[in-house]
Each structure stands twice: as structure tokens, then as C-alpha cells.
N, C-alpha and C positions, 0 to 999 in steps of 0.2 A: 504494500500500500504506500507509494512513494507517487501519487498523482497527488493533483491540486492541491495546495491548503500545510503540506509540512507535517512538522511534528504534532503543533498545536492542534491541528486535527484529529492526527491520528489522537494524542493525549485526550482532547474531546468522547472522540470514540467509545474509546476503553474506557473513559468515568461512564460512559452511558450505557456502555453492555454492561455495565455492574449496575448501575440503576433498575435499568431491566431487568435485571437477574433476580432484586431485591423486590422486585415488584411482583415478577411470577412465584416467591416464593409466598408474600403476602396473599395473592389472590390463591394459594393452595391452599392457604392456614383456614380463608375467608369460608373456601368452599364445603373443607372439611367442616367447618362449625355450623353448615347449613344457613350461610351467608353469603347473600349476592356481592360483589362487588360493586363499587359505585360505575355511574358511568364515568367516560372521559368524552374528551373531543377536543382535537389540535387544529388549529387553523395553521396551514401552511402558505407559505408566502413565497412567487418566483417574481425575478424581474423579466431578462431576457430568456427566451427558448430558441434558438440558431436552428438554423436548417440541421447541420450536423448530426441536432440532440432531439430531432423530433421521435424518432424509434424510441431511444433511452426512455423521452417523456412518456411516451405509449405506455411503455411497460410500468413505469411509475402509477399513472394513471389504474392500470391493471392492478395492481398491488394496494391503491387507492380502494377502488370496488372490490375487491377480496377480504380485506383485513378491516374495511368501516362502513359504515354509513357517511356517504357524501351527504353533507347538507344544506341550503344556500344559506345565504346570512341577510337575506330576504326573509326566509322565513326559521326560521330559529325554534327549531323542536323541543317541548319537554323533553328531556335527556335520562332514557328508557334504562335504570339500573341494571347491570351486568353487559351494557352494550358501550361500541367504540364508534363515536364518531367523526368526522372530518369535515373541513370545507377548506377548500381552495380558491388563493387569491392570486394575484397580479400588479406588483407596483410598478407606476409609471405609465405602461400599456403601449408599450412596443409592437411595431406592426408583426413581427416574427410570432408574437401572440396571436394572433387574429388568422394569421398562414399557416402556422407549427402546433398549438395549442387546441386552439380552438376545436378544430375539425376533430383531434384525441377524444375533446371533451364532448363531444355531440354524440360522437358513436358509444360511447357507453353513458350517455343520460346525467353526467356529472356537471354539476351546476359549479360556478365560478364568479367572484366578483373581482370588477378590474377596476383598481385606483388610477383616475388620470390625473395628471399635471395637466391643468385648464389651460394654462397660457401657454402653454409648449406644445401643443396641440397641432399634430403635420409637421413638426421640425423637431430637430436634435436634441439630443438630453445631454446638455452644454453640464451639467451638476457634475458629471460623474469624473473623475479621474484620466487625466489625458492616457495613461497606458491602459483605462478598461476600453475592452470592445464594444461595451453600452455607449459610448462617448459617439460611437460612430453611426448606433443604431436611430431611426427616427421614431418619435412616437409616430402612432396613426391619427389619422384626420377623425374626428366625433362621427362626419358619417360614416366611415368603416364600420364603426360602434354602431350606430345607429340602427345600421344593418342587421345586426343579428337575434338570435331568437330571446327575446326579450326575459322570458322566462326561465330561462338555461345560465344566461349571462348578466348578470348586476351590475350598475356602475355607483363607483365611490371615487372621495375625493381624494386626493393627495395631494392640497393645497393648489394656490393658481402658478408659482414659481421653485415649488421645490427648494426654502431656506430652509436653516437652523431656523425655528419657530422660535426658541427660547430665546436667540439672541434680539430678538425682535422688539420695539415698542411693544403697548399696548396694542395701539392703533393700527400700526400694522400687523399685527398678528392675526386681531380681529378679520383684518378685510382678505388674509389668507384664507381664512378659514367660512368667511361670509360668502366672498363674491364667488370662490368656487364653487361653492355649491349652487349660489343662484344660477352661473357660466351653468351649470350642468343641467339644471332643471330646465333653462330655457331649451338649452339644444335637445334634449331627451325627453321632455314634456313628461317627465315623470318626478316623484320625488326622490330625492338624495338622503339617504338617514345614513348612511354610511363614511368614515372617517378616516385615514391612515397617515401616520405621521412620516413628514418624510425625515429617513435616516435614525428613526425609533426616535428623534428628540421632543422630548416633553418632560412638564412640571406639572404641579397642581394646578396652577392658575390656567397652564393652556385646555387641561382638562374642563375646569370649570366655561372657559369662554367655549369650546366643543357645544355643550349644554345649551349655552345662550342660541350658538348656532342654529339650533336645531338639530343636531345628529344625536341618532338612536344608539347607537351604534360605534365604537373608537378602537383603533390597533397603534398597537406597540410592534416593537421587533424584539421582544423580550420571549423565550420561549417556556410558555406556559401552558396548562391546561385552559379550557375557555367556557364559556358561559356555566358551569359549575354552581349559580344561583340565579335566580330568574331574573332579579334586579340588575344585571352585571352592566354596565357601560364602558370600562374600559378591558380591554382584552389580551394579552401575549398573543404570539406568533413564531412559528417555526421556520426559521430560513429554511429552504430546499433550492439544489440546481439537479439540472437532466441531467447534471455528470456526478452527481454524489454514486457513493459505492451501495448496490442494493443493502446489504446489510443496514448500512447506514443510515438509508433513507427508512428501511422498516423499523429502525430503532426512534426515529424522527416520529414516522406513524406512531407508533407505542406510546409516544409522549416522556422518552428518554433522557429528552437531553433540558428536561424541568431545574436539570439541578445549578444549569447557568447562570439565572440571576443571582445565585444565591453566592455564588464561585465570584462574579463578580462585585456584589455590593461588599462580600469580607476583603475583596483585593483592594476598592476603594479604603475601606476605614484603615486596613494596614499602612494605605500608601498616606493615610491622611498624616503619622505619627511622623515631627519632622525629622527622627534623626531616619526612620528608613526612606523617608521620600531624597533625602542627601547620599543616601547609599546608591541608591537606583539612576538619581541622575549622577553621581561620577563612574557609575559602570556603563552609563551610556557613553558619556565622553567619551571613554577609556575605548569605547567600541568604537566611536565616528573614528578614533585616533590613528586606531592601526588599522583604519578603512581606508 
């Protein structure tokens, strides 16, 4: 396993097949006691899908309708104890979605919502990293969207330009989070309840103005279980690409890799102490140095 991602993937991983492991041992104990297990449900999230990785997605997809219940975020099920569910998203909304994705998703009945960026709508997604290959991909035009089968395919927001939300005014934050959505209901003549942050960045307060918005509905890139209470408005999310390793991606279904926020908010308070945050930046130096 030496493709995309390093070690910290690989490291990833193996915390997650022990998660897993602790889980199935759990749901034995549950069953032996003549106890259901609770439900789950992972909301997984792609950006791009490439020509390349349409096959891979396929099979993704496949393993998607075997191991869950797809569900739209349209309509949001009482979550059926002892059952696994899912639903599938799209940040951005890259035409290679609409050409690679979409069509996966028709032929086996699986519903998807796709977050646009309003203002970038037919042109490039200037946000991303000059060395990613999304830098070069275009969104598609609303009526590509428009096009398709209404109740298969969901649209949500993800802001009209794509900033850090947080570094934001009020003001502007507000009108990220306003006008896209209005942008969308005009062109789609439907309602918008749906929300996704672009780059996971959020606070309380962006939460709260969500609210004012009017969205039902809010995503993180934080990977967690999802709607788990019926009141829930803000929600985790599982990164996935077409090239993750099956295993991988079934451990992702599973809802494995839950233990990340947690891995990360202790690596925050560690780094907050100042004699280790001066340890960490002179072994960076030390790194640029003999770079």
C-alpha cells in the first residue's frame, strides 16, 4: 500500500481497522444479550470523479448498495435500529460528476446531493491548489444540473465563492451563505435546505447565521456518524476518492474512521502547550534546513 496519501494514510488505516474490529466485537456482545445494535449512517463526500476513476466509482457505488441503505438528504429516514445507512454527496460539482458519477448513480437508484459554488458556476475552481488536478477541472453550468432527474439528484450550497467562512466579516459571511442559496432557488425553482462548508471551516456563530439562513440541513468534513437524533443540524462527513483502497473505502462505509476528530482536537490542545508548540516549530526549521 505505497499509492496516494503516505504513511499518514496508511497510519489512518490501521487506527480504523482496529476501530472496526472494536466495533464488531461490540455489536457481538450486543447480539449475544439479545440486543439490536443502534443504527448508523455516514454521509460521504467526493469532489472530483476523472474519466480514469469512473469503473473504480462503479464499484464503490456497488459496495455503497450492498453494505447500506442509500439515503437522500432530501428526505432523511427514521434510522431503522440494527440497520446501516448512507448518502452520498459532491463538493463543488465538477462536470466529470455529471459525465462519471452521475450515470453510476442512476443505474442503481442511488440518490446524491451536489454542493455548488454559485459564483463559479461554468468556470474553474480557481480555490484549489495550483498542483491539484481540480485546479484545472470546470464546474458545470446550473443547467447541466438542471437537467437531471430531480429526485435522484439534490442541490446544496457551498457558499457563492468558496472562502475560509470564518475569516470573514459578519457581513460577508452572511451574504455567502444568503445569496447562494437565493442564486440557487432562482435557477432550480426549488428550495435549498441544504449546506456544506467549504474546506470543513466553521464556528458557532457560522452555525448559528446557517439557521438564520434558512438551511435544514449543515456538513462538516469532520468524519462522523450522522443524523443519530432527529433534531441534528449540523452533521460530519467522510472524505472518499475513486482511488481509495477497497478495504479502505468499506472501513469509511463502516463509519471507521469516527475516531479522527477526536485524534485531532487532542493534537490541537497538545500543540496549544507552549513549550511543545516551540518543539514542533524548531523541528520544522530543522526540516526546511536540510531541504
Amino acid at each position: 500500500m505505497t499509492t496516494k496519501g503516505g504513511k499518514g494514510r496508511l497510519i489512518k488505516f490501521l487506527i480504523s481497522l482496529g476501530c472496526y474490529t472494536w466495533d464488531c466485537i461490540w455489536s457481538m456482545v450486543f447480539r449475544a444479550l439479545g440486543r439490536t445494535p443502534k443504527a448508523t449512517c455516514v454521509v460521504l463526500y467526493y469532489h472530483s470523479v476523472p474519466d480514469l476513476n469512473q469503473s473504480a466509482f462503479a464499484r464503490q457505488m456497488d459496495v455503497v448498495a450492498r453494505l447500506s441503505v442509500p439515503i437522500s438528504l432530501e428526505r432523511i429516514p427514521h434510522l431503522m435500529a440494527g440497520k446501516r445507512y448512507s448518502a452520498i454527496t459532491f463538493d463543488d460539482g465538477f462536470e466529470d460528476n455529471i459525465r462519471n458519477a452521475v450515470p453510476e448513480l442512476q443505474k442503481r437508484g442511488i440518490p446524491a446531493t451536489v454542493f455548488l459554488t454559485t459564483a463559479y458556476l461554468g468556470q474553474f475552481a480557481k480555490w484549489w491548489p495550483a498542483s491539484s488536478p481540480e485546479r484545472e477541472q470546470k464546474i458545470a453550468h446550473a443547467e447541466m444540473w438542471v437537467q437531471l432527474q430531480a429526485d435522484l439528484i439534490s442541490i446544496g450550497s457551498h457558499s457563492l465563492t468558496h472562502p475560509y467562512l470564518s475569516s470573514l466579516s459578519e457581513m460577508e459571511a452572511r451574504r455567502e451563505l444568503c445569496e447562494s442559496r437565493e442564486m440557487l432557488e432562482e435557477l432550480f425553482k426549488r428550495k435549498i435546505s441544504t449546506f456544506s462548508f467549504p474546506y470543513g471551516d466553521f464556528n458557532s456563530a457560522l452555525v448559528d447565521w446557517c439557521r438564520d439562513a434558512g438551511y435544514k440541513h449543515i456538513f462538516t468534513t469532520m468524519p462522523k456518524y450522522a443524523f443519530l437524533n432527529g433534531d441534528e443540524f449540523l452533521s460530519g462527513r467522510v472524505k472518499v476518492e475513486p482511488t481509495d483502497w477497497p478495504l479502505e473505502f468499506h472501513l469509511k462505509i463502516f463509519g471507521a474512521y469516527r475516531w479522527l476528530p477526536y485524534a485531532i482536537s487532542l493534537k490541537r490542545r497538545i500543540l496549544s502547550f507552549p513549550g511543545v508548540r516551540i518543539f514542533f516549530l524548531k523541528r520544522q526549521m530543522c526540516s526546511s534546513d536540510l531541504e
